[in-house]
N, C-alpha and C positions, 0 to 999 in steps of 0.2 A: 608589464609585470609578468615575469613568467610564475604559473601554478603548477604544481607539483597536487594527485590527487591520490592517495592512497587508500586501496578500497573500490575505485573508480569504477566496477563493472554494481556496484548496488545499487538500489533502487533510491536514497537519498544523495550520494556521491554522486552517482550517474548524471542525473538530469541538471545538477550546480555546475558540472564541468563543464557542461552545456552552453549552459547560462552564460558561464564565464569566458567559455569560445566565440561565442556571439557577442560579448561584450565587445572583445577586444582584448582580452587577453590570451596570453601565450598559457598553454595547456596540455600536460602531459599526463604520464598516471601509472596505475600499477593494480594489479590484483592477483589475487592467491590462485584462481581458476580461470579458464576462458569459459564462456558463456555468450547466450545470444545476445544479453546486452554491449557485451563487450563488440561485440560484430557492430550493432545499431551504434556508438558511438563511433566507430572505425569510417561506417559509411558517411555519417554526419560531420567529420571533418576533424577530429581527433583521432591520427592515426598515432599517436608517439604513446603508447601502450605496450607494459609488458607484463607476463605471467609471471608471479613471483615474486620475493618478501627477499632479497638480498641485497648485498652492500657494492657489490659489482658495479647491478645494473642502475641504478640511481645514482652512484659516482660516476658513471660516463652520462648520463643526462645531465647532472649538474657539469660536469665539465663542458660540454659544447653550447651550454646554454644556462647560467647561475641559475638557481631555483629560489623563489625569492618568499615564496611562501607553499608550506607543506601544509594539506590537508586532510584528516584522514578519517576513517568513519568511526563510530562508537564502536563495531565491532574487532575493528583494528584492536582499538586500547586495551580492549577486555579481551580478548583471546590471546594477544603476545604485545604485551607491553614491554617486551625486553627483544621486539623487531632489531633485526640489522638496519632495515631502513629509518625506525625513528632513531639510533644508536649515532647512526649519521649524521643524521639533519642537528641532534643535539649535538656531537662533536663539531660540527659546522657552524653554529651559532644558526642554523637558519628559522626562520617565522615560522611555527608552527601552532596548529590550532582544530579544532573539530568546522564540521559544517556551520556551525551556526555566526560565528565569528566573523568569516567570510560572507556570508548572506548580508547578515546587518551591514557592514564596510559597503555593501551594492546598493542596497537598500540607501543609503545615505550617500551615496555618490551620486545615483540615478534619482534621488528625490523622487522612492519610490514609497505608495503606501501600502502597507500591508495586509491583503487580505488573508487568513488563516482558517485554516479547516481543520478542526482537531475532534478526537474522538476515538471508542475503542475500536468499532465497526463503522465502516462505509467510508472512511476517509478519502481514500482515492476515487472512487466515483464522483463520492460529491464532490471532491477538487475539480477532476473532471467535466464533471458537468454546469461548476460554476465557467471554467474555461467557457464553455460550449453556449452558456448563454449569456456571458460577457463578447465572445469574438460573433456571434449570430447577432446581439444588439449593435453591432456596429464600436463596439470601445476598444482602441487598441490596449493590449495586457501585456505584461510580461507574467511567467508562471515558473512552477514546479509541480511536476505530476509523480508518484511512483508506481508509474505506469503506461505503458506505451497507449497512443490513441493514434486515431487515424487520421485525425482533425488537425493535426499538430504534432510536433516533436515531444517529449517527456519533458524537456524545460527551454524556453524559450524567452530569450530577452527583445524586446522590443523598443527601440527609439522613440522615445517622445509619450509613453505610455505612464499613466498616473498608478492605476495596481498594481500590484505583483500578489498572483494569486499562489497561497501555496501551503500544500499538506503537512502539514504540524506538527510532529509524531512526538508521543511522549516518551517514547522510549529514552532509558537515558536520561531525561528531563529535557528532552532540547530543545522543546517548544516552547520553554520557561524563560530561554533569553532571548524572547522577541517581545515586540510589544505593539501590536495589530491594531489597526485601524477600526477592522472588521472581522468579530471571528464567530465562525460557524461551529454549533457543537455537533457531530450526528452521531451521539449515541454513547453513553459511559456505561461502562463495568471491570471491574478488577481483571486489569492485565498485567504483563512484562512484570513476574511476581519477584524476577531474583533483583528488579532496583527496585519496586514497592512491595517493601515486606509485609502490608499488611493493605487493606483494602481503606482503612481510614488515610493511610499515607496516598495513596493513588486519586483518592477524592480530593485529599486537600492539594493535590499537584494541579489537579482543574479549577480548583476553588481559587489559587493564585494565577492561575492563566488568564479565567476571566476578570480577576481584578488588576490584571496588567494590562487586558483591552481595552480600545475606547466605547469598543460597540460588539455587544455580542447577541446572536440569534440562539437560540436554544428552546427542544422540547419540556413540554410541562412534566413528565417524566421524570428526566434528566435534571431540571431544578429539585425534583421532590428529592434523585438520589442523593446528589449534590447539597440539599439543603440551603440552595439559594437565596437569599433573602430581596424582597423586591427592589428593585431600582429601576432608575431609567435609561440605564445602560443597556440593560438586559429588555430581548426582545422576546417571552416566550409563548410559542404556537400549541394551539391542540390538535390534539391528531384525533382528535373526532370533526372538524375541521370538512362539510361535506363539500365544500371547491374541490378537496385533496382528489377527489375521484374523480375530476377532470383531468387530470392526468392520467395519460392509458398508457403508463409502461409497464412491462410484464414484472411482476413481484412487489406488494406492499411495502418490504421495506424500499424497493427501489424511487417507490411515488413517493415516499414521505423525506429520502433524501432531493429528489427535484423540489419539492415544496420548502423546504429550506434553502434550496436555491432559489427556487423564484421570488421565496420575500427578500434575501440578501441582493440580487441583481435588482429589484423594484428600489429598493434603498439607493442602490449607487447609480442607476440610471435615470430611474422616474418611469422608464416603462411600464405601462401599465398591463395588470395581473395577468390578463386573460393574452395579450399579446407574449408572455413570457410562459405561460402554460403551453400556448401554440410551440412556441422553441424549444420547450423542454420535451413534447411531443416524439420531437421529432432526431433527441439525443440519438448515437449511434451507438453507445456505447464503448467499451476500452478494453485494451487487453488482460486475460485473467480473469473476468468478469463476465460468465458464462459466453464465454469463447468460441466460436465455432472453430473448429480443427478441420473437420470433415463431416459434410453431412450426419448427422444423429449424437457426433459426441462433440464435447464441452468440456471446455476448462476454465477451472474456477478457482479465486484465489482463498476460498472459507477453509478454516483451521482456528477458530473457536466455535463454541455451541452456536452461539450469535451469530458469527456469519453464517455458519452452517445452516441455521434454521431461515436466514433471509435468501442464501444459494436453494435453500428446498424449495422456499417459497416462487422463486422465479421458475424451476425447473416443474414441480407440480401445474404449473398455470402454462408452460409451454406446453407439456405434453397434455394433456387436459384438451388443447384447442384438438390434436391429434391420434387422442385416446391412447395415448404409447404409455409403457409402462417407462419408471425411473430407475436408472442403475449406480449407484454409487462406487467409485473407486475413489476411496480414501486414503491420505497419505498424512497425518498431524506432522505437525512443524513444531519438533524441538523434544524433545524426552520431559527436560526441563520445567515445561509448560504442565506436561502432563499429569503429571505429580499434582499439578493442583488444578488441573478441570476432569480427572478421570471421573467422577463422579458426578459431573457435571452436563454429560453427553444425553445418557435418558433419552429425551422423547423427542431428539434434533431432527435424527433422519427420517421421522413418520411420514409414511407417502411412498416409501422409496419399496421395490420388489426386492432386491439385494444389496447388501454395501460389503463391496470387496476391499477389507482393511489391510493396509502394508504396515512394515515396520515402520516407525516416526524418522523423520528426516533430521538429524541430530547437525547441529551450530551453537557453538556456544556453551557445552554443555556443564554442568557439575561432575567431575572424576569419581567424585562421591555417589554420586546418584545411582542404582540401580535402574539398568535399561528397560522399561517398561514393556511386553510383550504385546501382539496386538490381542493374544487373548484378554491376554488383563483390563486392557481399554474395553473390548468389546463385552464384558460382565458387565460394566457399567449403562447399558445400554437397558432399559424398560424391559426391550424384549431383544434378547442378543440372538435370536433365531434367523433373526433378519441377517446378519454381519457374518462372514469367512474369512477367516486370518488369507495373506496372499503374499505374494512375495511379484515383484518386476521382473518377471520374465518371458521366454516367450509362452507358456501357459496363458499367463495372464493377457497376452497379447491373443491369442486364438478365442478366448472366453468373449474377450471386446468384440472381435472380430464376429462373433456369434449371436453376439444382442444385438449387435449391426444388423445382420444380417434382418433378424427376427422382428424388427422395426421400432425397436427399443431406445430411449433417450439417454444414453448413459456420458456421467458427469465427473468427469476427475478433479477430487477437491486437492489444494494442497498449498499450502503458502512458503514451500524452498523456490533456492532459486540455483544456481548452477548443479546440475544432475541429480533435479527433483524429479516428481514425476511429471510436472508439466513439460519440460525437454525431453522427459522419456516416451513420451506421448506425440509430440511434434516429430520424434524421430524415427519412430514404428508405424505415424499413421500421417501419410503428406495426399494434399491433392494433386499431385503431381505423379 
């Protein structure tokens, strides 16, 4: 069966096209920019990829080889739903359909079960690090990460393997047409506000997730926001919990996502606690997720208050062992977002010496909206004394190069992804 992925360099896209080249199927694709994802599937064995949204190049793929199923990501739909390329597929008569469609058809060919990791904050690590202590117990997996690791590919199919572990996203509602085995919550709060117009609507999209699962883990928190009602379905932990500090990773929130991994792995394996704390121990972590680039700086994928303040929280306990001060280069993800967390930032980056604020990295966006300025973000802030509007360029590159210098920890938050500031960073500061 040949696949057709449109979208294919994203972080949901990405890692399924994977999947489905390792399955066995035939696997090609498309996206709007090139990026380093798009490189990492080129090397991984999907090279039939091209830049671009037009009717050319997808009629010469479908001609040397029929496309038999088109897939394409939520952002496709929403940004140009009147593509040349879905214009195509629908003159064509050809299958088309979002990620999720596709998953379950694998899901039910491979007699796979589903594990699932959903939530506003910490998704991708926990996914991660469930990987990391399913493949260290010894249990073959197959997965989805949206996120590169060092342990493994972004998604990976596996022969003979019973789970499929894999990150959830509510975005879109897409995590609504699964129905998990096993699902991990790490952490809810009103996000992705232009499909949940309201934060009652965002809760009750969790509230049917878990009632679509068999089995769900989730903070005591998390049930109170949720207003969960007891069952025995539902597994929920407290994070007053003193094992939880048996776990020595740097950043509180980081220990309470491994702690929901290790009760979820103790579930499916029977390993027992303290032998699964050792593994968790001993995570490597993933990319985006305070990243090393170059000695002293970091990249990081936080772009809500939430992550932010769990990125602080790693980054204060790093430099703390080395008494370095904290530098912030901030980049928000989306204008769109902003509108409804600017008031919301306050007391996130406490800890930090300076936060160099950029303009928001705009996808997606409303024509309507006025483009929010980084002053205007930065009013929001307790004490905006701390925060300098900044702009990417080489200034901002000599500033870095200056807190380097000076023995400073400095951390670039930001959740874009083709010529965000994480590539701008990777591409002005290499070990090489």
């Amino acid at each position: 069966m040949h696949l057709f992925f449109s979208g294919i360099g994203g972080t949901g896209i990405g890692p399924l096209a994977l999947i489905a080249h390792q399955a066995g199927y035939i696997v090609s694709g498309s996206d709007k920019q090139s990026s380093i994802y798009i490189d990492y599937l080129k090397k991984n064995g999907i090279t039939d990829i091209h830049i671009g949204d037009d009717q050319e190049n997808i009629s010469k793929v479908n001609e040397e080889n029929p496309i038999d199923w088109y897939i394409y990501s939520s952002a496709v739909a929403i940004e140009n739903p009147g593509s040349p390329e879905l214009s195509f597929i629908k003159e064509k008569s050809i299958k088309s359909s979002k990620r999720d469609e596709l998953l379950n058809h694998i899901l039910k060919e491979k007699n796979l079960k589903l594990v699932a990791v959903a939530g506003t904050h910490g998704k991708s690590t926990t996914t991660a690090m469930m990987i990391w202590a399913l493949k260290r117990s010894g249990l073959p997996i197959s997965y989805s990460v949206g996120a590169k690791i060092d342990f493994g590919e972004m998604g990976e199919y596996q022969a003979g393997s019973e789970y499929f572990v894999y990150e959830a996203d509510e975005f879109d509602r897409n995590f609504l047409k699964f129905r998990p085995y096993l699902s991990i919550i790490c952490g809810v709060s009103w996000d992705h506000h232009e499909i949940f117009l309201t934060r009652e609507d965002y809760q009750q999209a969790f509230i049917e997730f878990i009632d679509q699962s068999d089995q769900t883990i989730a903070w005591e928190e998390d049930q109170k926001y949720l207003s969960l009602n007891d069952s025995s379905k539902v597994m929920i932990l407290d994070q007053s919990n003193k094992q939880i500090d048996d776990v020595k990773l740097d950043g509180h929130y980081n220990r309470l996502d491994a702690w929901l991994v290790i009760q979820a792995a103790h579930k499916l394996t029977g390993k027992p606690i303290d032998q699964l704390i050792e593994i968790m121990n001993s995570f490597p972590g993933l990319s985006r997720r305070m990243e090393e680039i170059v000695p002293g700086l970091y990249s990081d994928y936080a772009h809500t208050p939430e992550k932010i303040r769990g990125a602080m929280s790693v980054a204060l306990e790093m430099a703390g062992k080395d008494h370095k001060k904290v530098v912030i280069i901030y980049e928000p993800l989306t204008n769109r977002r902003q509108h409804y967390i600017k008031n919301d930032y306050k007391d996130c980056f406490n800890g930090a010496s300076i936060v160099y604020w950029l303009p928001s990295y705009l996808a997606r966006e409303d024509p309507n909206q006025a483009v929010l300025k980084p002053e205007e973000l930065i009013a929001g802030l307790s004490d905006p004394s701390i925060a300098k509007p900044m702009q990417r360029d080489n200034n901002l590159k000599e500033i870095i190069n200056k807190h380097l210098e000076d023995g400073d920890l400095v951390v670039g938050m930001n959740g874009g992804g083709g010529n965000s500031l994480d590539e701008w960073l990777r591409q002005n500061f290499s070990r090489n």
